[in-house]
HTML snippet that shows the backbone in 3Dmol.js (N, CA, C, O; Angstrom):
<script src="https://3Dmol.org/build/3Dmol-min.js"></script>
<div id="view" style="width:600px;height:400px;position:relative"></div>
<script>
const pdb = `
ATOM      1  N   UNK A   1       1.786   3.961   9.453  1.00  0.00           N
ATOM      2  CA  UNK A   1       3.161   3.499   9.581  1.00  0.00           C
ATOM      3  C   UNK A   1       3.706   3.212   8.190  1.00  0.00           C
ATOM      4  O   UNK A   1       3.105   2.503   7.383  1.00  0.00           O
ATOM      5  N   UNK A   2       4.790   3.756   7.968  1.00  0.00           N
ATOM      6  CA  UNK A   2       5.626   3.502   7.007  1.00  0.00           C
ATOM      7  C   UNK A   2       6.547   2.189   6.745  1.00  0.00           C
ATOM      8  O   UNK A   2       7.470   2.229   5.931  1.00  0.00           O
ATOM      9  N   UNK A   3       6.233   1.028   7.487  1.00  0.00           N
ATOM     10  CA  UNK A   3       7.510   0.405   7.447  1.00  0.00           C
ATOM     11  C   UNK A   3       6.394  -1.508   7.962  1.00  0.00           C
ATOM     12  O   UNK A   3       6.684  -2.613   8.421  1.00  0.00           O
ATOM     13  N   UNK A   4       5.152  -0.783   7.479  1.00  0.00           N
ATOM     14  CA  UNK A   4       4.229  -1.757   8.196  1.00  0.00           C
ATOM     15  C   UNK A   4       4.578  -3.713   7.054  1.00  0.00           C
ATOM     16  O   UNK A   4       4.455  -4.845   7.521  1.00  0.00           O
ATOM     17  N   UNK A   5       4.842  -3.464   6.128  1.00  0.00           N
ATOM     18  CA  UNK A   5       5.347  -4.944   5.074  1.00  0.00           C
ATOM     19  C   UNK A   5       6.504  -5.601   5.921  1.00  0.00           C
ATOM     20  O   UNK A   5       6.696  -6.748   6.324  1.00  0.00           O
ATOM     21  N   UNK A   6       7.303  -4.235   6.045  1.00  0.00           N
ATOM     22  CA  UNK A   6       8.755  -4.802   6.412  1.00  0.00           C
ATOM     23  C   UNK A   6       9.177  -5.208   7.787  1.00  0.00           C
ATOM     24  O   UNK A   6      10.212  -5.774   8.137  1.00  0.00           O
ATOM     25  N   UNK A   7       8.034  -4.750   8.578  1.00  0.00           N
ATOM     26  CA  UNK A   7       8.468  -4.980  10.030  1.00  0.00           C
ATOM     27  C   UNK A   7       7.424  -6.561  10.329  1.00  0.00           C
ATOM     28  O   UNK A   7       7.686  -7.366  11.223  1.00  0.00           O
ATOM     29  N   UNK A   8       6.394  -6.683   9.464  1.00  0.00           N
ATOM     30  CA  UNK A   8       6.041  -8.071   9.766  1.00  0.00           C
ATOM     31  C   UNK A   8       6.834  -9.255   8.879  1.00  0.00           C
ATOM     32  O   UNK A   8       6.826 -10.412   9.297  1.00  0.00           O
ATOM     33  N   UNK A   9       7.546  -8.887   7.582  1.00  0.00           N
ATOM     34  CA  UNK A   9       8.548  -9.899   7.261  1.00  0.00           C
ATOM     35  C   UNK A   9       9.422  -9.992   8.054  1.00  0.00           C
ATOM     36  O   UNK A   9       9.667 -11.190   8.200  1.00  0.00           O
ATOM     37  N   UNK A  10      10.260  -9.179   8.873  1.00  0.00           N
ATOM     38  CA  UNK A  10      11.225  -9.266  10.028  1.00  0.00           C
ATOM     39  C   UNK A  10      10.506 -10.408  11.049  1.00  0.00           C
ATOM     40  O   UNK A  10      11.034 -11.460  11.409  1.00  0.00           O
ATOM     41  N   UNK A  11       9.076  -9.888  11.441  1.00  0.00           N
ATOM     42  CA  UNK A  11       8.003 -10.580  12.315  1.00  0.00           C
ATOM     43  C   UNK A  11       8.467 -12.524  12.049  1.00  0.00           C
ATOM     44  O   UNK A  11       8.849 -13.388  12.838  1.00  0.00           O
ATOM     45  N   UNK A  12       8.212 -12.533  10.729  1.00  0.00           N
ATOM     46  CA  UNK A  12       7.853 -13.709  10.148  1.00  0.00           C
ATOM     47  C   UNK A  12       9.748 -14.621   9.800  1.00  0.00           C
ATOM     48  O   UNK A  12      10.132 -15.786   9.896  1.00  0.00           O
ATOM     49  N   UNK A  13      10.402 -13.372   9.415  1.00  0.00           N
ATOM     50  CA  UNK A  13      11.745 -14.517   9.458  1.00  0.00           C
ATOM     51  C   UNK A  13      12.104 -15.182  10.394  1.00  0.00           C
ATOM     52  O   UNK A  13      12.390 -16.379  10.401  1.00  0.00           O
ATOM     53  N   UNK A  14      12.112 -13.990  11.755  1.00  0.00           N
ATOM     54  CA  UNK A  14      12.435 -14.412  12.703  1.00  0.00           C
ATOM     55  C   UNK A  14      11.737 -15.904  13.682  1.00  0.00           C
ATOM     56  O   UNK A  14      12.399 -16.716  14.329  1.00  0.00           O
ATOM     57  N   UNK A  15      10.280 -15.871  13.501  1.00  0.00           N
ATOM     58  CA  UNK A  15       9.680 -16.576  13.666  1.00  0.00           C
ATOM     59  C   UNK A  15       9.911 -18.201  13.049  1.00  0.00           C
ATOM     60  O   UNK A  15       9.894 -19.221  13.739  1.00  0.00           O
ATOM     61  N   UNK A  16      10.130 -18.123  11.542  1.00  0.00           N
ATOM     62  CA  UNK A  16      10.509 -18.947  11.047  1.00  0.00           C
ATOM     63  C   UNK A  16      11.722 -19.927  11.510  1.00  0.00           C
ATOM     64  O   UNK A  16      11.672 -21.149  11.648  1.00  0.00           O
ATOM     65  N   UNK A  17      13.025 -18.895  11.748  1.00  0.00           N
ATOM     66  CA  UNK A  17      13.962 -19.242  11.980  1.00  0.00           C
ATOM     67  C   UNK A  17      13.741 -20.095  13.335  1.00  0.00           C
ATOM     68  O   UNK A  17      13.993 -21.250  13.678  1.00  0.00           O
ATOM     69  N   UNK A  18      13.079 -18.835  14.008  1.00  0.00           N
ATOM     70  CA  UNK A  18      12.921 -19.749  15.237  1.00  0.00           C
ATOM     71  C   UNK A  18      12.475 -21.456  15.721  1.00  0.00           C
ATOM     72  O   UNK A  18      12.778 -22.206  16.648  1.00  0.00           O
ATOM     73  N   UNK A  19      11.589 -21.527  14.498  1.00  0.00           N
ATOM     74  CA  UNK A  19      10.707 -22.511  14.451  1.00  0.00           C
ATOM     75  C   UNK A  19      11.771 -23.764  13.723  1.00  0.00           C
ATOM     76  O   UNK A  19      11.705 -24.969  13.965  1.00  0.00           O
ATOM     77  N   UNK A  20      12.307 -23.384  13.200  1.00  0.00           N
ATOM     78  CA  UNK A  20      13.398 -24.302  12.648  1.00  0.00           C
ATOM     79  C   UNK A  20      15.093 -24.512  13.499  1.00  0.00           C
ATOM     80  O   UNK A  20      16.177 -25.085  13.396  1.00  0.00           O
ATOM     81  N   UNK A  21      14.509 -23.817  14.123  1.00  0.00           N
ATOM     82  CA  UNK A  21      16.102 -24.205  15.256  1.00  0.00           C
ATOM     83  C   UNK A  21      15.499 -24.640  16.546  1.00  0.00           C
ATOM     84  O   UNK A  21      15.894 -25.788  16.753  1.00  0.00           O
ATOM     85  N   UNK A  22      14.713 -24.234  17.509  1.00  0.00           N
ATOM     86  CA  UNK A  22      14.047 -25.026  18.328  1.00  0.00           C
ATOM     87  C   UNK A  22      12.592 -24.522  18.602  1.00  0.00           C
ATOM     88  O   UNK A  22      12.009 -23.448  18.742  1.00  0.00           O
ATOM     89  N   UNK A  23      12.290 -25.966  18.605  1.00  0.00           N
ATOM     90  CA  UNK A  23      10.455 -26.245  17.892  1.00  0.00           C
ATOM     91  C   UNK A  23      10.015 -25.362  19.742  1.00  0.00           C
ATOM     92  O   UNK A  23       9.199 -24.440  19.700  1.00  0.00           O
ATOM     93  N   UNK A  24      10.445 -25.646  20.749  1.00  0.00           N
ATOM     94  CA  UNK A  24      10.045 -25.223  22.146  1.00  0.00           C
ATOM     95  C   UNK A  24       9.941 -23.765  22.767  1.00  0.00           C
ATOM     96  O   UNK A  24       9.087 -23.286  23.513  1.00  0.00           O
ATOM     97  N   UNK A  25      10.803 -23.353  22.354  1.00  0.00           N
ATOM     98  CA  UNK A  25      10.821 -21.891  22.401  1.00  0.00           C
ATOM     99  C   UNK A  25      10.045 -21.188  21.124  1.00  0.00           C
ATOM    100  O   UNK A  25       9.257 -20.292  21.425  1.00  0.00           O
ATOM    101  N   UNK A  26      10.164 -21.442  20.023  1.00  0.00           N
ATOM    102  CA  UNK A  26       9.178 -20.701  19.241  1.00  0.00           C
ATOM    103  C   UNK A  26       7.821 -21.236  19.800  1.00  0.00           C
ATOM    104  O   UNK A  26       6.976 -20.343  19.733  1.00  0.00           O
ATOM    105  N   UNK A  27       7.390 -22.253  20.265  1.00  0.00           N
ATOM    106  CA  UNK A  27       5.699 -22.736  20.531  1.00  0.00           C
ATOM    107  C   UNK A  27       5.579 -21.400  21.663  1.00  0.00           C
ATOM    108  O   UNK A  27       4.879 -20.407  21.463  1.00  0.00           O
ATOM    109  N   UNK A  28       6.411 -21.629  22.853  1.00  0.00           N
ATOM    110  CA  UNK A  28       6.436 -20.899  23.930  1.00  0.00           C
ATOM    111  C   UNK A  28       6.608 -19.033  23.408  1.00  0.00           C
ATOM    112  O   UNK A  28       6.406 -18.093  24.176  1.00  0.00           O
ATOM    113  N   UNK A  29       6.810 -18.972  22.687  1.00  0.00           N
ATOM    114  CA  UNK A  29       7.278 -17.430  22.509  1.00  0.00           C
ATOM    115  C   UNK A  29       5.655 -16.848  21.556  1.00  0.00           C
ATOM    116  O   UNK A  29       5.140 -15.740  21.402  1.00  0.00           O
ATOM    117  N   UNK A  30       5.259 -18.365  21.057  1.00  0.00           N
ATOM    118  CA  UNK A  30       4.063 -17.949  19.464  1.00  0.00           C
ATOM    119  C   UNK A  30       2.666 -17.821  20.798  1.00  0.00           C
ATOM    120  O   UNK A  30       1.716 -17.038  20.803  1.00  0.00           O
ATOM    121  N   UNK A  31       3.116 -19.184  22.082  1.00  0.00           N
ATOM    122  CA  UNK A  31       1.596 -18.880  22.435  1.00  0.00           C
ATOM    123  C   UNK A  31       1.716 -17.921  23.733  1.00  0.00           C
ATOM    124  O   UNK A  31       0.883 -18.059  24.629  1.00  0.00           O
ATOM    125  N   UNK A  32       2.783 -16.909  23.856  1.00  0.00           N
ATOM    126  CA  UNK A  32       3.034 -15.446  24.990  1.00  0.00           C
ATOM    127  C   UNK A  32       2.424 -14.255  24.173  1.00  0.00           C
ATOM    128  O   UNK A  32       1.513 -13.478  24.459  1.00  0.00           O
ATOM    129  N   UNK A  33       3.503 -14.401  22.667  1.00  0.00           N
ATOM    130  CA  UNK A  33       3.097 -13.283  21.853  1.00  0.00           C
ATOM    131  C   UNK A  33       1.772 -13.187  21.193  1.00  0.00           C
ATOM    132  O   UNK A  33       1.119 -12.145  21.140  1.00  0.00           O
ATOM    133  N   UNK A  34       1.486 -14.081  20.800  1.00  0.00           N
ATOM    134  CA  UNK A  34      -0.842 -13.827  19.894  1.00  0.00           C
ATOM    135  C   UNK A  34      -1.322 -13.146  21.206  1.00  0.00           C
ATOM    136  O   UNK A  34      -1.507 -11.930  21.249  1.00  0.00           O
ATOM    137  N   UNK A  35      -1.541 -14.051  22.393  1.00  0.00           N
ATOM    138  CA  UNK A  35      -2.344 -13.300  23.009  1.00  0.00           C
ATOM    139  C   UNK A  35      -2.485 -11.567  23.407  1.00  0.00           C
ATOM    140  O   UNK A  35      -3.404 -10.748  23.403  1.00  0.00           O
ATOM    141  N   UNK A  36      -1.056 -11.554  23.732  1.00  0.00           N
ATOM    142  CA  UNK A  36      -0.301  -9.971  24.141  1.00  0.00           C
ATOM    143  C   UNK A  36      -0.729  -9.320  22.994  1.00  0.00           C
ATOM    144  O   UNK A  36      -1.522  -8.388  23.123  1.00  0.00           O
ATOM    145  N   UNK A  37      -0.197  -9.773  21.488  1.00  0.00           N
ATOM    146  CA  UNK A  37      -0.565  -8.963  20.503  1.00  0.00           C
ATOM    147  C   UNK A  37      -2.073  -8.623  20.414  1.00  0.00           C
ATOM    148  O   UNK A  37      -2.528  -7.533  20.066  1.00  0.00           O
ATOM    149  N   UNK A  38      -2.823  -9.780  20.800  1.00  0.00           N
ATOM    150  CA  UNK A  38      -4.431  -9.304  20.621  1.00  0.00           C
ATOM    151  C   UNK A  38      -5.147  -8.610  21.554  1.00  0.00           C
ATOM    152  O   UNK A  38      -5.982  -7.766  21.230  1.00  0.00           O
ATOM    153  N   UNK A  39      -4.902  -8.882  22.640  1.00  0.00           N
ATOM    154  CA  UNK A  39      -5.323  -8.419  23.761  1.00  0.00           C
ATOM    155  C   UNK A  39      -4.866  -6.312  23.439  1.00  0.00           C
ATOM    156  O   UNK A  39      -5.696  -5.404  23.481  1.00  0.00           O
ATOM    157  N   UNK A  40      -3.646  -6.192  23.212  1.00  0.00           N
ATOM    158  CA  UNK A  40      -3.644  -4.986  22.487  1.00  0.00           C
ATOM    159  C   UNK A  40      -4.316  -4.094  21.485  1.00  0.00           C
ATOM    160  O   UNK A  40      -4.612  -2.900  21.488  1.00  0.00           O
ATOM    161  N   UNK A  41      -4.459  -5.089  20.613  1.00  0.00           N
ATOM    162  CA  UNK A  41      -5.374  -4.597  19.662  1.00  0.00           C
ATOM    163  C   UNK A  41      -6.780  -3.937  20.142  1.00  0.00           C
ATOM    164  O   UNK A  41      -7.243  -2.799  20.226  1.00  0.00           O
ATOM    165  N   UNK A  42      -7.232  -5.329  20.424  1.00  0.00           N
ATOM    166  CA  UNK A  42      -8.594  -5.018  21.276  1.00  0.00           C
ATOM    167  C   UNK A  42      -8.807  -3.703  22.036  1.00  0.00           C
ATOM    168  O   UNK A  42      -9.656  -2.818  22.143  1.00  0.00           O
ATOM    169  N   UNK A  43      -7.756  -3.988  22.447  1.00  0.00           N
ATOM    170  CA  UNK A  43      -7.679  -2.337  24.048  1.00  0.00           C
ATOM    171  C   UNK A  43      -7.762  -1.063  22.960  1.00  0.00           C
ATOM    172  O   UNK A  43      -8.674  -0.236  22.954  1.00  0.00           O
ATOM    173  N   UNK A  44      -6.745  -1.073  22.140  1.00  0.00           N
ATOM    174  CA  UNK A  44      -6.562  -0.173  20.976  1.00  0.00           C
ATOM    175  C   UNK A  44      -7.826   0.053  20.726  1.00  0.00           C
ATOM    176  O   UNK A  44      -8.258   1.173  20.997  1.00  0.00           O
ATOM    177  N   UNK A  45      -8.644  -0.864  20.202  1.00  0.00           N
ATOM    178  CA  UNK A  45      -9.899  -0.240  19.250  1.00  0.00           C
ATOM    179  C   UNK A  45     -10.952  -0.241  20.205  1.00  0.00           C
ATOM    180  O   UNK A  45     -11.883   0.310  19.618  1.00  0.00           O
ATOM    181  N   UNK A  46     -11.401  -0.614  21.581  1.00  0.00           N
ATOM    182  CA  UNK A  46     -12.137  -0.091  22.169  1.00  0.00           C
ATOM    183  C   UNK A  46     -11.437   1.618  22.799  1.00  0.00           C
ATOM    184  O   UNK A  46     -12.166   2.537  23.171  1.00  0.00           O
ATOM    185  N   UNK A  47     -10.262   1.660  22.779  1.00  0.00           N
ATOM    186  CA  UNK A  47      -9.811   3.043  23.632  1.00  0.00           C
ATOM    187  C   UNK A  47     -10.360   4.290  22.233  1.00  0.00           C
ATOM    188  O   UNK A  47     -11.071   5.286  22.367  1.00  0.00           O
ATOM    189  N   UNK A  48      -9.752   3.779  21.048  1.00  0.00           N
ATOM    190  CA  UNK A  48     -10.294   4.391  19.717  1.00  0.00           C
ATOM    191  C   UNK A  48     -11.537   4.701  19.948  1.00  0.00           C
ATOM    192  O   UNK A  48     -11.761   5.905  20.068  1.00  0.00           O
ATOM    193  N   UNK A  49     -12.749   3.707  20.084  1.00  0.00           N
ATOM    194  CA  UNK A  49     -13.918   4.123  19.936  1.00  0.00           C
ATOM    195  C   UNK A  49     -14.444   4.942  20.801  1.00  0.00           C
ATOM    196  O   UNK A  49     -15.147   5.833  20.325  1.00  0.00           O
ATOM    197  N   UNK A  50     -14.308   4.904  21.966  1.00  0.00           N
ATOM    198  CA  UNK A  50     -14.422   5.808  23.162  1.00  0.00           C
ATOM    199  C   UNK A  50     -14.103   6.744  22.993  1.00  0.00           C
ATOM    200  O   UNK A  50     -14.983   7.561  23.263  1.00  0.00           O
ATOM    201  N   UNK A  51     -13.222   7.164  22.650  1.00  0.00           N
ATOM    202  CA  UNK A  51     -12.544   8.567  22.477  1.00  0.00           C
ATOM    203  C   UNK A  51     -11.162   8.427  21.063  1.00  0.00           C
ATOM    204  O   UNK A  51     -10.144   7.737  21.003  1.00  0.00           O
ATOM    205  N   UNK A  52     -11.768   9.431  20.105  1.00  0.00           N
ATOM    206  CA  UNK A  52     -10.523   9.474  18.568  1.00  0.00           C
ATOM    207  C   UNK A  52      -9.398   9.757  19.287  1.00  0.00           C
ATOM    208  O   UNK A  52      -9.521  10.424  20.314  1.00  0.00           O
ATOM    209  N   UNK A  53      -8.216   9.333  18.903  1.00  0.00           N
ATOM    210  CA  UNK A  53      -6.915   9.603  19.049  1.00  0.00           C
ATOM    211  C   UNK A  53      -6.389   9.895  17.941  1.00  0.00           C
ATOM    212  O   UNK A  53      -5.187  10.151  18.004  1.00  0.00           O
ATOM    213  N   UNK A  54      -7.041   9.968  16.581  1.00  0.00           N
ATOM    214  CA  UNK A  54      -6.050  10.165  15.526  1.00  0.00           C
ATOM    215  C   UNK A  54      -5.162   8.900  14.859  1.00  0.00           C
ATOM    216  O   UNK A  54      -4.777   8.923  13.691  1.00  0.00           O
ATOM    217  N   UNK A  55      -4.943   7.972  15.639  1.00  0.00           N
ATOM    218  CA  UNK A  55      -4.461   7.059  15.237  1.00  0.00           C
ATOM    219  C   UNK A  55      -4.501   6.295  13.741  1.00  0.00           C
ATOM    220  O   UNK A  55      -5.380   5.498  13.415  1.00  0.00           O
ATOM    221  N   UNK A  56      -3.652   6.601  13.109  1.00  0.00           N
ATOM    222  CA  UNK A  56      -3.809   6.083  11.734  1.00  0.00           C
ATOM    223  C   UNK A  56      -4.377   4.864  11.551  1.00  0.00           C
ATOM    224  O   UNK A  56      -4.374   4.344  12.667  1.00  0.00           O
ATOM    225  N   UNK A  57      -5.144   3.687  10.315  1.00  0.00           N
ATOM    226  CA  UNK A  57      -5.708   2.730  10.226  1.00  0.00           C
ATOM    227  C   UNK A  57      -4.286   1.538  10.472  1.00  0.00           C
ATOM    228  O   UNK A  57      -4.475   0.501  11.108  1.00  0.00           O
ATOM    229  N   UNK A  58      -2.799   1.908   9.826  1.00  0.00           N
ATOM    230  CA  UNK A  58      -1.813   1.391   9.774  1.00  0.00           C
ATOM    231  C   UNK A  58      -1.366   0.326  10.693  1.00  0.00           C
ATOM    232  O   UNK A  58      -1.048  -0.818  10.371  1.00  0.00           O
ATOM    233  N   UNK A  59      -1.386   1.102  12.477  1.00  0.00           N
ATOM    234  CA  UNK A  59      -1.078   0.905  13.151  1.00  0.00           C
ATOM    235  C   UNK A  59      -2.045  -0.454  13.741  1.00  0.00           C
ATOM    236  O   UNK A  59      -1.537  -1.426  14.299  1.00  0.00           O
ATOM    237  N   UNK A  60      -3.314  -0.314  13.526  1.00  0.00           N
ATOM    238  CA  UNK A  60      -4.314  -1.690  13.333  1.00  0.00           C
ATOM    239  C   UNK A  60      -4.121  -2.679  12.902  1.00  0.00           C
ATOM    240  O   UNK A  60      -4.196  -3.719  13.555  1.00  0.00           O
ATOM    241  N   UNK A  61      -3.679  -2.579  11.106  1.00  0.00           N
ATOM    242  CA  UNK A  61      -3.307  -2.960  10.547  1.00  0.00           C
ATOM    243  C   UNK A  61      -2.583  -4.252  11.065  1.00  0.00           C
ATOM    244  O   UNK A  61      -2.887  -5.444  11.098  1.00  0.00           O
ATOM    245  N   UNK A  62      -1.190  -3.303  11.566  1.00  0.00           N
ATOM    246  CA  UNK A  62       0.049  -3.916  11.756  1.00  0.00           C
ATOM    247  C   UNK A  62      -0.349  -4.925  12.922  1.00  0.00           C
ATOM    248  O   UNK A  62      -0.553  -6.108  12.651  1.00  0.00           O
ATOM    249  N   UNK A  63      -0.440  -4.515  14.032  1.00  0.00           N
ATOM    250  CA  UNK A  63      -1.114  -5.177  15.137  1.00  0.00           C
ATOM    251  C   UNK A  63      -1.847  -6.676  14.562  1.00  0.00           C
ATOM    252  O   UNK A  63      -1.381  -7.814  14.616  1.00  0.00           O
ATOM    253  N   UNK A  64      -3.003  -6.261  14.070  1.00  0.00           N
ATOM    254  CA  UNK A  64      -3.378  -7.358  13.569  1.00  0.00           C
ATOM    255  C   UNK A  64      -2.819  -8.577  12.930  1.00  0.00           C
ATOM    256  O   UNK A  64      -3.072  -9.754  13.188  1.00  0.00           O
ATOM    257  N   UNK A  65      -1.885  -7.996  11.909  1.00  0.00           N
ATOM    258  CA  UNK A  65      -0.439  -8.759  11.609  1.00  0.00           C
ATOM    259  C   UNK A  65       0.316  -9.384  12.097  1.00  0.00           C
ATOM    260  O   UNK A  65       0.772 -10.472  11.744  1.00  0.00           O
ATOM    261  N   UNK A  66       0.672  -8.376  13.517  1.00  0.00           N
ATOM    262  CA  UNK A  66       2.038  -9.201  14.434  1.00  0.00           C
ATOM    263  C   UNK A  66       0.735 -10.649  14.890  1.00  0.00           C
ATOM    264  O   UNK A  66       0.993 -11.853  14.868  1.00  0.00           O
ATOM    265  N   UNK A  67      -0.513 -10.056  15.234  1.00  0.00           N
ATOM    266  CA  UNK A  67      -0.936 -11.174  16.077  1.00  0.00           C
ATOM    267  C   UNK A  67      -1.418 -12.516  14.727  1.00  0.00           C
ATOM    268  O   UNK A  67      -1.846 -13.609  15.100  1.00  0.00           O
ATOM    269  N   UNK A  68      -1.272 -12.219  13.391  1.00  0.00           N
ATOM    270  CA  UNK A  68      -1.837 -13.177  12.331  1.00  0.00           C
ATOM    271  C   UNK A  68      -0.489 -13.979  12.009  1.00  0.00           C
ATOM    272  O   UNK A  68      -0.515 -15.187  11.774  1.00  0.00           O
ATOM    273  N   UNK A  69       0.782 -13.165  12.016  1.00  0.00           N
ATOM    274  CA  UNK A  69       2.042 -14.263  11.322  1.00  0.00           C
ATOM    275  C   UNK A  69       2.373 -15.078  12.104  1.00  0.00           C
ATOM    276  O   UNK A  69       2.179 -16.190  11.615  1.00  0.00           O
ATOM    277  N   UNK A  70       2.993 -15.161  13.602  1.00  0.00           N
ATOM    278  CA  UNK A  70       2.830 -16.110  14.553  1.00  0.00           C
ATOM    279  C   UNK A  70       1.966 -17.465  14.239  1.00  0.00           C
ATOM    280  O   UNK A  70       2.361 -18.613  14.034  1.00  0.00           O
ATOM    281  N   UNK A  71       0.623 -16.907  14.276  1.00  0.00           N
ATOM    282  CA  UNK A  71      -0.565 -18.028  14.172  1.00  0.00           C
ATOM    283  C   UNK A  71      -0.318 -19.096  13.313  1.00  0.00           C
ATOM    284  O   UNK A  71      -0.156 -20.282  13.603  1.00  0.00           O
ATOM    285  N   UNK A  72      -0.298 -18.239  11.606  1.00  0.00           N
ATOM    286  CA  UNK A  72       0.288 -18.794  10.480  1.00  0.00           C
ATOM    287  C   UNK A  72       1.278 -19.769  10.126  1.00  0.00           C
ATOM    288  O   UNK A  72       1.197 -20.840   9.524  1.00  0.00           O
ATOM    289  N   UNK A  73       2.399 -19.032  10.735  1.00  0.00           N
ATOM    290  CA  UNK A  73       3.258 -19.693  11.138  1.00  0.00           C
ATOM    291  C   UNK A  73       3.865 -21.331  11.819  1.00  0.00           C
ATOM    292  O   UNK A  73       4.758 -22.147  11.593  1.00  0.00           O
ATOM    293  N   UNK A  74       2.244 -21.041  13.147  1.00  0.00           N
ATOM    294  CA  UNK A  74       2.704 -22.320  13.489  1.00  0.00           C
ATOM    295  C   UNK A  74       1.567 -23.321  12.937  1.00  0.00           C
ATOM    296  O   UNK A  74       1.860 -24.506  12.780  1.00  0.00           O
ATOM    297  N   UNK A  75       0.527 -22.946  12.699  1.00  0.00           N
ATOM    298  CA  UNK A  75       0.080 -24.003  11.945  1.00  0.00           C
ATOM    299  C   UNK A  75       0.690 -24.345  10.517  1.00  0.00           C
ATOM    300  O   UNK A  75       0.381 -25.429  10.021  1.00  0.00           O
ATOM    301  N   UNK A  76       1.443 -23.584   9.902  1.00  0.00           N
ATOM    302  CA  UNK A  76       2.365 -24.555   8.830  1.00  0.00           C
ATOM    303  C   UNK A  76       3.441 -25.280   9.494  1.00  0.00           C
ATOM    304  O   UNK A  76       3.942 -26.231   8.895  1.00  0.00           O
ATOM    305  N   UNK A  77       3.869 -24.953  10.668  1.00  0.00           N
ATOM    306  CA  UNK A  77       4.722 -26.003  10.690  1.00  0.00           C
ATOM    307  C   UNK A  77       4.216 -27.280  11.903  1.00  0.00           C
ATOM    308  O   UNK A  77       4.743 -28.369  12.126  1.00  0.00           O
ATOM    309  N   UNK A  78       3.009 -26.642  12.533  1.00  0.00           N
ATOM    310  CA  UNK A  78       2.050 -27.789  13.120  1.00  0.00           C
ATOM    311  C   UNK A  78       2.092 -28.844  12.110  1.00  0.00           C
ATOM    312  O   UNK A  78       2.718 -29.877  12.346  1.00  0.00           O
ATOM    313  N   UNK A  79       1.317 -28.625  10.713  1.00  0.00           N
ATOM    314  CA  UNK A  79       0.920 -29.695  10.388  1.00  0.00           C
ATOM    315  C   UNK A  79       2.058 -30.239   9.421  1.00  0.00           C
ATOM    316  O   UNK A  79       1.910 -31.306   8.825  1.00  0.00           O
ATOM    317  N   UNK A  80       3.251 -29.426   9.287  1.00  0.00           N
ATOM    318  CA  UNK A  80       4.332 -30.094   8.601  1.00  0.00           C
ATOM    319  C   UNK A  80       4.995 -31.469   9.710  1.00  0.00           C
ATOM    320  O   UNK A  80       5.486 -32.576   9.487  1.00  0.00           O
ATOM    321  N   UNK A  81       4.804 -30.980  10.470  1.00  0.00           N
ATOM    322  CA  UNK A  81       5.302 -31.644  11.930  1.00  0.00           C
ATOM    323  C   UNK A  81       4.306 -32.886  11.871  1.00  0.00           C
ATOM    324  O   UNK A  81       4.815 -33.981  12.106  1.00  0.00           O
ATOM    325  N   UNK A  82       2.835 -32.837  11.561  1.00  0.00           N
ATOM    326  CA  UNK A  82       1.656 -33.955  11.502  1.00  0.00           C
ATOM    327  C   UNK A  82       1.659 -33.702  13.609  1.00  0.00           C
ATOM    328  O   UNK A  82       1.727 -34.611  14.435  1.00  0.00           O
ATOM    329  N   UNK A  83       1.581 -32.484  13.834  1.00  0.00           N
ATOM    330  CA  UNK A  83       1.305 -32.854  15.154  1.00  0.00           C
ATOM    331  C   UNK A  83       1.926 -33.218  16.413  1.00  0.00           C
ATOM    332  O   UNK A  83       1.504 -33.480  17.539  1.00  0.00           O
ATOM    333  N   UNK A  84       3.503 -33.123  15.646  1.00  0.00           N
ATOM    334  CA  UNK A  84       4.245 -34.304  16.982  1.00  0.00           C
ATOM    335  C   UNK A  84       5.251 -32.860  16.931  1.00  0.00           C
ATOM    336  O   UNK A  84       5.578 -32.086  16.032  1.00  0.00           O
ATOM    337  N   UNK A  85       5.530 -32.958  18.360  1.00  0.00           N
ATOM    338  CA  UNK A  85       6.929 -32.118  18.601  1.00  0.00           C
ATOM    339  C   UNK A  85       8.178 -32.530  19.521  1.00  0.00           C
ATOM    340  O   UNK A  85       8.152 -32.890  20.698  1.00  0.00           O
ATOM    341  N   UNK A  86       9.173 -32.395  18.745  1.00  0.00           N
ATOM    342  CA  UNK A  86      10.235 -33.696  19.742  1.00  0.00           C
ATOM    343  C   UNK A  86      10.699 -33.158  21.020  1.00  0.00           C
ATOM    344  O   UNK A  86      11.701 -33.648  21.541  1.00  0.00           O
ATOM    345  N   UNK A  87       9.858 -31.881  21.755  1.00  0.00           N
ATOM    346  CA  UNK A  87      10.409 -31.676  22.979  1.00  0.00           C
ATOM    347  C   UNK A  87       9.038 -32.655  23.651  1.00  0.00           C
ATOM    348  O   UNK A  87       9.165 -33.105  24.789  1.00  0.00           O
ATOM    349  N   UNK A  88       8.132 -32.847  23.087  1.00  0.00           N
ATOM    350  CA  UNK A  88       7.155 -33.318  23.990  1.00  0.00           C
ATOM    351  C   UNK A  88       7.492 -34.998  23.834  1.00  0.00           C
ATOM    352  O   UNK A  88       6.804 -35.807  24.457  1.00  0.00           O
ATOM    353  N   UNK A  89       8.563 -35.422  22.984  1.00  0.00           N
ATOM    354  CA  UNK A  89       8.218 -36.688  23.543  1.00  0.00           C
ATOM    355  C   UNK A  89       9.749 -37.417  24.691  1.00  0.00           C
ATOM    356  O   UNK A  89      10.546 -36.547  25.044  1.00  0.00           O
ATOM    357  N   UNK A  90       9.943 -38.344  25.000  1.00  0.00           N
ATOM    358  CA  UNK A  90      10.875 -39.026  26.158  1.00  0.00           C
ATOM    359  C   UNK A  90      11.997 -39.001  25.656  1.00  0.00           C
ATOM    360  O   UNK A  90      12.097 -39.223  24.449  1.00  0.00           O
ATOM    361  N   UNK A  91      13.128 -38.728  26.425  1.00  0.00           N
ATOM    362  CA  UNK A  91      14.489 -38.923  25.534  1.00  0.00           C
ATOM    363  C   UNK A  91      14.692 -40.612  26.203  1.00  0.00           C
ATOM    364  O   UNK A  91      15.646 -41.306  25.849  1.00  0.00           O
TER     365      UNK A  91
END
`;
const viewer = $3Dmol.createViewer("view");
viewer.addModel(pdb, "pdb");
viewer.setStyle({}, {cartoon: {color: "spectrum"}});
viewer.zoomTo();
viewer.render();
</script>
């Protein structure tokens, strides 16, 4: 893939942004998307090993990525947060 830097900084602004406008929906969107992203991967490289598809290393790569910036992501702002998130506590 040609576009594999730029499509996980897109990955990661968006994420960011998200995370800075509401803390609930990015948690909810970070812990739908890792799994989906990995669970893909996985399938990917056992379907790879079973049988070549040609599939460039890129596309791994990237995968691996979508499912690493998420992660990243929220543990910097986990522990910027020290842990607390203001949808979880009482209005």
């Amino acid at each position: 893939m040609k576009y594999t830097k730029e499509i996980l900084a897109i990955e990661a602004i968006i994420f960011i942004i998200l995370w800075m406008t509401n803390e609930y929906m990015a948690t909810l969107i970070t812990f739908i998307a890792v799994p989906i992203f990995f669970a893909i991967t996985i399938i990917s490289l056992i379907a790879e090993k079973i049988e070549k598809s040609g599939i460039s290393g890129d596309y791994f790569r990237l995968m691996v990525g979508l499912t690493i910036v998420p992660l990243v992501i929220f543990s910097v702002f986990h522990f910027a947060n020290s842990g607390e998130y203001t949808w979880l506590s009482d209005n």
